[in-house]
N, C-alpha and C positions, 0 to 999 in steps of 0.2 A: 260677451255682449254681442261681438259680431264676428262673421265668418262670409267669405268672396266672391265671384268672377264678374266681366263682360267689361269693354273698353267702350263706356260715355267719356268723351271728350267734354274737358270743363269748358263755358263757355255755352256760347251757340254753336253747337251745330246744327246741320242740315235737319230737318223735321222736328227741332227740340221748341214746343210749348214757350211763347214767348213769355207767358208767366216763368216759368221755371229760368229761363236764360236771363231775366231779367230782373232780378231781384235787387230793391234799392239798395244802390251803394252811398254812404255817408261820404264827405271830403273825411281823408283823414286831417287829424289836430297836426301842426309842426312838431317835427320829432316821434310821433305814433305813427305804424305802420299796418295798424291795421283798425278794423272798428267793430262793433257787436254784430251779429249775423239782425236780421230783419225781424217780428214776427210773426210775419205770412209769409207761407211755404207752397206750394206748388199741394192742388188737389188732387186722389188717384187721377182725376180724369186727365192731366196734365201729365201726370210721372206716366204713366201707363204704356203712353207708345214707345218712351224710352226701353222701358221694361222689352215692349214686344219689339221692338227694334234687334237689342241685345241678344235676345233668346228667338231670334227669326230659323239659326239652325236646328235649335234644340227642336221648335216645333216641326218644320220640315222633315226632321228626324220621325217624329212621333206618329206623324201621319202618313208617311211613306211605312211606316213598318205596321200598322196596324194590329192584328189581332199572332203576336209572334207563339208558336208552337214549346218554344224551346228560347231560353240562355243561359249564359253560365252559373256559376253556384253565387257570383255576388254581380248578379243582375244584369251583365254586363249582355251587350252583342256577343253572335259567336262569332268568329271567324270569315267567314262565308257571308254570312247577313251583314257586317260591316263592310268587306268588298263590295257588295250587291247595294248596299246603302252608299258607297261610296261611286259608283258605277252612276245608281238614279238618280244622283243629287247633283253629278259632279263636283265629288269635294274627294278630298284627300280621305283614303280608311281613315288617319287618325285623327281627323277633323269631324267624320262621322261618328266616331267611338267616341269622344269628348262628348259633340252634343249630344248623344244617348247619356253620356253621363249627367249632364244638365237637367236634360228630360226628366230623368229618374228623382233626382233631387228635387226638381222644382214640382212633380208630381201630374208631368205631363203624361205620363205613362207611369204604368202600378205591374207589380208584377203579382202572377195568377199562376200557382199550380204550375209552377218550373218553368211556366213561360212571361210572355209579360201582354199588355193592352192597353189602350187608350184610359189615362187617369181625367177625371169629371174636370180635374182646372182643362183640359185640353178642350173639352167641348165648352167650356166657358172663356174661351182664350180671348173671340173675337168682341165678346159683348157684355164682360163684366171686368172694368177697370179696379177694382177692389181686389179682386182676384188674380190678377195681373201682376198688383204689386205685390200682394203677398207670399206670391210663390218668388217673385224675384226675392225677395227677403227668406226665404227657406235655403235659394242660394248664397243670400250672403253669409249668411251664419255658416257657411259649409266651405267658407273660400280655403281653406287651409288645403283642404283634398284637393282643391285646383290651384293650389299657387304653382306655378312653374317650381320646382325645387332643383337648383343646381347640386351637382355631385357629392361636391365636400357637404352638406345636410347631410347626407347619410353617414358621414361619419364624425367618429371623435368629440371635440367639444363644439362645434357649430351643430350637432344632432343634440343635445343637451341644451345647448341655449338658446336655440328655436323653441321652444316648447314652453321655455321659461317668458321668451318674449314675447309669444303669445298670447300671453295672461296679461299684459301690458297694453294689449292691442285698444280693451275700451278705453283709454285714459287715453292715448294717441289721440283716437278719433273725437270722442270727446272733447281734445283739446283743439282741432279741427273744425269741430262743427262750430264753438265759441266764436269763431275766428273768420272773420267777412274777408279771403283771399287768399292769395299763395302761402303755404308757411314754407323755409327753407330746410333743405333734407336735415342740414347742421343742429338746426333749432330741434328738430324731432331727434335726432341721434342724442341729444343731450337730454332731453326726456324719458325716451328709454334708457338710459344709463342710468338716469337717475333710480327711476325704479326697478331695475335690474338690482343696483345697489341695497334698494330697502329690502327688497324681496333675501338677500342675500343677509344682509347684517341688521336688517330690523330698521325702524327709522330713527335718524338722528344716533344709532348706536354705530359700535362695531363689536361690542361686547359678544353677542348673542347669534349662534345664524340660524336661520330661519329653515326649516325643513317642511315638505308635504304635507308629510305626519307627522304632527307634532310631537319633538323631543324626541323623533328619529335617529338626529344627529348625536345627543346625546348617547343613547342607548347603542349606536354604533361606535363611538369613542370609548363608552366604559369600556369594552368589551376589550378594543383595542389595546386599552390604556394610553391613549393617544385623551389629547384635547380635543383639536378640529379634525375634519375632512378637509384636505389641500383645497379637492374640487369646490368645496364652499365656499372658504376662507380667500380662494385664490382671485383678486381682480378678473373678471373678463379683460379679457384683448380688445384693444376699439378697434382692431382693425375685422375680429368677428362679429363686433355689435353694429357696426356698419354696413357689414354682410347680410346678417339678418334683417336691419333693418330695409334695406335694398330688396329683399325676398317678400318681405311684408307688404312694402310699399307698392311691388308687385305684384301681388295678389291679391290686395284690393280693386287695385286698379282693374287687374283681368275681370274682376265681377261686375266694374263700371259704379264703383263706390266713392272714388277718386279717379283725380289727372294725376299725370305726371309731367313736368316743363320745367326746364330750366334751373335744373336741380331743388326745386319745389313741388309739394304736393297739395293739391285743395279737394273738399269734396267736389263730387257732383251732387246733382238735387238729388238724386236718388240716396245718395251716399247721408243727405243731413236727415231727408226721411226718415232712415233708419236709426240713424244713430237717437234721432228726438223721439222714435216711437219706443227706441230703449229704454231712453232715459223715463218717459212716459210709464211705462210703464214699470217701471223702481217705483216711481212717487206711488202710482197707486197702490199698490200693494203696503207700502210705508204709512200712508194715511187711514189703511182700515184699521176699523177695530180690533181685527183680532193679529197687529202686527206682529213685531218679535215682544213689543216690551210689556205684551199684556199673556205671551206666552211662556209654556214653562221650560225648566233652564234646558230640559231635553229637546224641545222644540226649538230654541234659540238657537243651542248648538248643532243639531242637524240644518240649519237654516242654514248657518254661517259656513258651515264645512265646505262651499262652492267658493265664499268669498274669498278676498284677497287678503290679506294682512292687515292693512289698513281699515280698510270697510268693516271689518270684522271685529277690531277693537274698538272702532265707532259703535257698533250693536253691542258690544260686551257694555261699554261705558251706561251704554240710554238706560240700556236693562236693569245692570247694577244700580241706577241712581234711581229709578222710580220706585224701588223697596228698599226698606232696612237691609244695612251691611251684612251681619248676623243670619236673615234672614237669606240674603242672595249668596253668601258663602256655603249655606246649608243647605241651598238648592243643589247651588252646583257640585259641591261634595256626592249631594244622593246619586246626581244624574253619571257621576264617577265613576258609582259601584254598579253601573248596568255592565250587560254584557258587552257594548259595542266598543270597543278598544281605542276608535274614532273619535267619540265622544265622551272619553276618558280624558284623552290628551286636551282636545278643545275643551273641557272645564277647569285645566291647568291652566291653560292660557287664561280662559275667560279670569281665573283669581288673580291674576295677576294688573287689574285694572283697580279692583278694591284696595279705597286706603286704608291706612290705619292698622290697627293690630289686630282689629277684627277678622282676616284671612290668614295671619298669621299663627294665631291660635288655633283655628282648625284646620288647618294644614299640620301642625304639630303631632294633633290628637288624632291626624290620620295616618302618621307612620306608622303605628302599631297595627293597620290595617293590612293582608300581604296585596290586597290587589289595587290597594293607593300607594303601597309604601315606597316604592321607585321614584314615581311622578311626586310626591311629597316631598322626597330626600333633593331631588333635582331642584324643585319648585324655592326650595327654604334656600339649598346654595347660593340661589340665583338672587334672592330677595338679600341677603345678608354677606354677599361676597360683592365689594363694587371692583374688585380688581378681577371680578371675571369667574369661571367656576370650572375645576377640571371633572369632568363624571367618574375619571380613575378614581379619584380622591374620596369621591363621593358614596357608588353604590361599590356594593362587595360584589364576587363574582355572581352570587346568585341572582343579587336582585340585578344584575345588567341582564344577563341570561333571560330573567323574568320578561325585562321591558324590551328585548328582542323580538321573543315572540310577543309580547302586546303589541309590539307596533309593526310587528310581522303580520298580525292580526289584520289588521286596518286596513295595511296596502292588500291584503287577499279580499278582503271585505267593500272596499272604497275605490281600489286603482287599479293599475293593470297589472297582471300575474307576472307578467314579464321585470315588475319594477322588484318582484324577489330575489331576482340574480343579482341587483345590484346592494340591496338588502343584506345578502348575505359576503358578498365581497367587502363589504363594504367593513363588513365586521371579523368578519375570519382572521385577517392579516395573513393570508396565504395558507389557514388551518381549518377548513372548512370542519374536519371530521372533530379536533377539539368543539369548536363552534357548537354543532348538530349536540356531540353530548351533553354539553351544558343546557343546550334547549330542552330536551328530553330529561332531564334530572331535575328542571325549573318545576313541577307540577304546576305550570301554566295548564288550563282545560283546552287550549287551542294547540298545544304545541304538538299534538300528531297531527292535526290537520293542517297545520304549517311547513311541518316538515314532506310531508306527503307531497304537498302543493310545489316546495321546490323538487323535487325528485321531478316532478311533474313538465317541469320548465327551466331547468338549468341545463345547457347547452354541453357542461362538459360530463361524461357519463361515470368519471371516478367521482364526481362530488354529485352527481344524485341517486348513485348506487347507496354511497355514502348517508343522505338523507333517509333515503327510502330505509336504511336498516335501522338508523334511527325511530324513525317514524314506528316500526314494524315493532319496536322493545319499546316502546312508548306504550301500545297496545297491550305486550306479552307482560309487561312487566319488569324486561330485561335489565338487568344491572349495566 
């Protein structure tokens, strides 16, 4: 929903739109500490100088460097022109190099034929306040590439639960913008945990946890013959969800989305702008005609593939309730047997909203299928086991092999190449080369293009030599 920089102070300050600084406040009730946000919001013409206040270097930047020859391969200044930039300005190079990074984002400057030039919002900087805020909001969406990132992020499990807690960030803010005042850092840290939690065990469960790609998990444990992934199953640390959330809550802030005081955070007006033009624009798209519940189950499922766990079963339920059962189970079945691996898995999930016995029978009559039969066998565990379900138990080596590469499929197809290394660790148990076999013997259609793909991006060169020769008897035929 949203992404960061620039430090507005909540509050008045100095040049801040008395509309905006001044938005009614209610007494709170005895015992309530806080009260519903207003609703009237500060107009572009109001947020806008905040905007051009915040972004004063980025444009400085933009126009001191005008029509540039030359920079690097991801847009960046080169060397010498951020001196020089840094020199005209009097700023710091890497005060300069940031706000070029700004620039670029907010689309103060375009880059042209390996160099870069003056972007159309820059000539419309001083006299279209529409314009103004919208490029501020291109930066928000983007705060993550500018949050300050301390050291330990790059590694271990604070690099893993960032990424997770990012997906949490609209609900934060959302819960923020509700909220006419300070919330305490404590109050947001138990937030985010809460939903770190769902994200992790599903809501209200512990049964089940939750993967990218759906039934991921799974298909890495059969393999194993393991239950869970430690890393799943395992609590976060509060003293990392504290960390991250302290990263977040500074990164917003850096885009001027939020304060920070007194170990509380509030938005600023720019910060509820956004977050309402989000939400603004959910509803609309929810109100047309042709939403998710008037479309078909391949359409729902590519829809929802973005969402969160939650949201997502919200859209499975509407969907399934405004057709027969029979009927929505035989959608989602069809939408199964396409090629997308993606939307395989999310029509597992989606059956898993439908009551009654009606999913249960064609889910039965889909084991016999080889390209449902995994997601089937998993699917039935799941519905008929309340004590939980092991996938050792469950699929034979083939069909784990099978939903390896299916869901090795997805993340090539859906995520980043880089999430195969962990794909494959994850299921090896220290055998990459058994592993690779079994994929290759699965007659998956994807599993040379799987195996190829890790050859491609696996860091260590015995286990993608190893791929790649799979991959290569994949093709020949090889035994």
């Amino acid at each position: 929903m949203t992404r960061l920089p620039g430090t507005a102070a909540v509050g008045r300050a100095e040049g801040t739109p008395p509309a905006a600084a001044t938005r009614r406040r209610v007494p709170a009730k005895p015992g309530r500490g806080r009260v519903p946000v207003p609703d009237g919001f500060p107009a572009p013409s109001e947020l806008a100088p905040l905007a051009r206040r915040m972004l004063a270097d980025a444009v400085r930047v933009a126009r001191w460097a005008g029509e540039l020859s030359e920079v690097d391969k991801r847009g960046e200044l080169l060397p010498d022109d951020a001196r020089a930039a840094g020199r005209a300005l009097a700023m710091t190079v890497g005060a300069a190099a940031n706000a070029w990074g700004q620039a670029l984002l907010v689309g103060l400057v375009e880059l042209r034929d390996g160099g870069a030039g003056p972007g159309w919002r820059l000539h419309a900087w001083e006299h279209d306040d529409e314009a103004v805020v919208r490029g501020w909001s291109a930066l928000f969406d983007a705060w993550t590439l500018l949050a300050p990132v301390p050291p330990a992020a790059l590694r271990g499990v604070f690099a893993q639960l960032a990424g997770q807690a990012v997906d949490q960030a609209p609900q934060l803010l959302s819960f923020l913008h509700l909220v006419d005042g300070p919330v305490a850092d404590s109050e947001l840290l138990e937030l985010l945990r809460r939903g770190l939690d769902e994200r992790r065990l599903g809501p209200g469960s512990g049964t089940f946890p939750l993967s990218p790609v759906p039934h991921a998990a799974f298909a890495v444990s059969a393999v194993r013959g393991t239950c869970r992934e430690p890393q799943i199953d395992t609590p976060h640390a509060p003293a990392d969800v504290a960390a991250v959330l302290d990263w977040m809550l500074d990164g917003l802030a850096a885009v001027g989305a939020l304060g920070r005081r007194d170990e509380a955070a509030e938005l600023s007006p720019l910060g509820h702008w956004a977050v309402r033009a989000k939400l603004e624009e959910i509803c609309t798209v929810a109100q047309t005609a042709a939403g998710h519940i008037e479309q078909s189950a391949v359409e729902l499922l590519s829809a929802c593939a973005d969402y969160t766990p939650g949201p997502a079963r919200a859209e499975y339920r509407a969907w399934v309730a405004a057709r027969p059962a029979d009927r929505a189970v035989a959608e989602l079945l069809e939408a199964a047997r396409g090629e997308d691996a993606l939307v395989r898995g999310l029509a597992f999930e989606a059956l898993r909203v439908v009551a009654g016995s009606t999913a249960e029978q064609g889910v039965r009559a889909a084991v016999d299928e080889p390209v449902l039969r995994p997601y089937a066998l998993l699917w039935l565990a799941e519905q008929l086991d309340e004590d939980g379900v092991s996938p050792a138990d469950v699929l034979g080596a083939e069909d784990a092999a099978w939903l390896w590469v299916d869901t090795a499929a997805a993340v090539l197809d859906h995520g980043e190449t880089a999430l195969l290394v962990g794909h494959v660790e994850g299921a090896s148990a220290g055998e990459p080369v058994r592993l690779f076999n079994r994929a290759r013997q699965s007659g998956h259609p994807r599993a040379a293009s799987v195996l190829t793909a890790v050859a491609s991006v696996h860091p260590d060169p015995a286990v993608a030599r190893a791929a790649r020769r799979s991959a290569f008897s994949v093709h020949t035929g090889g035994a």
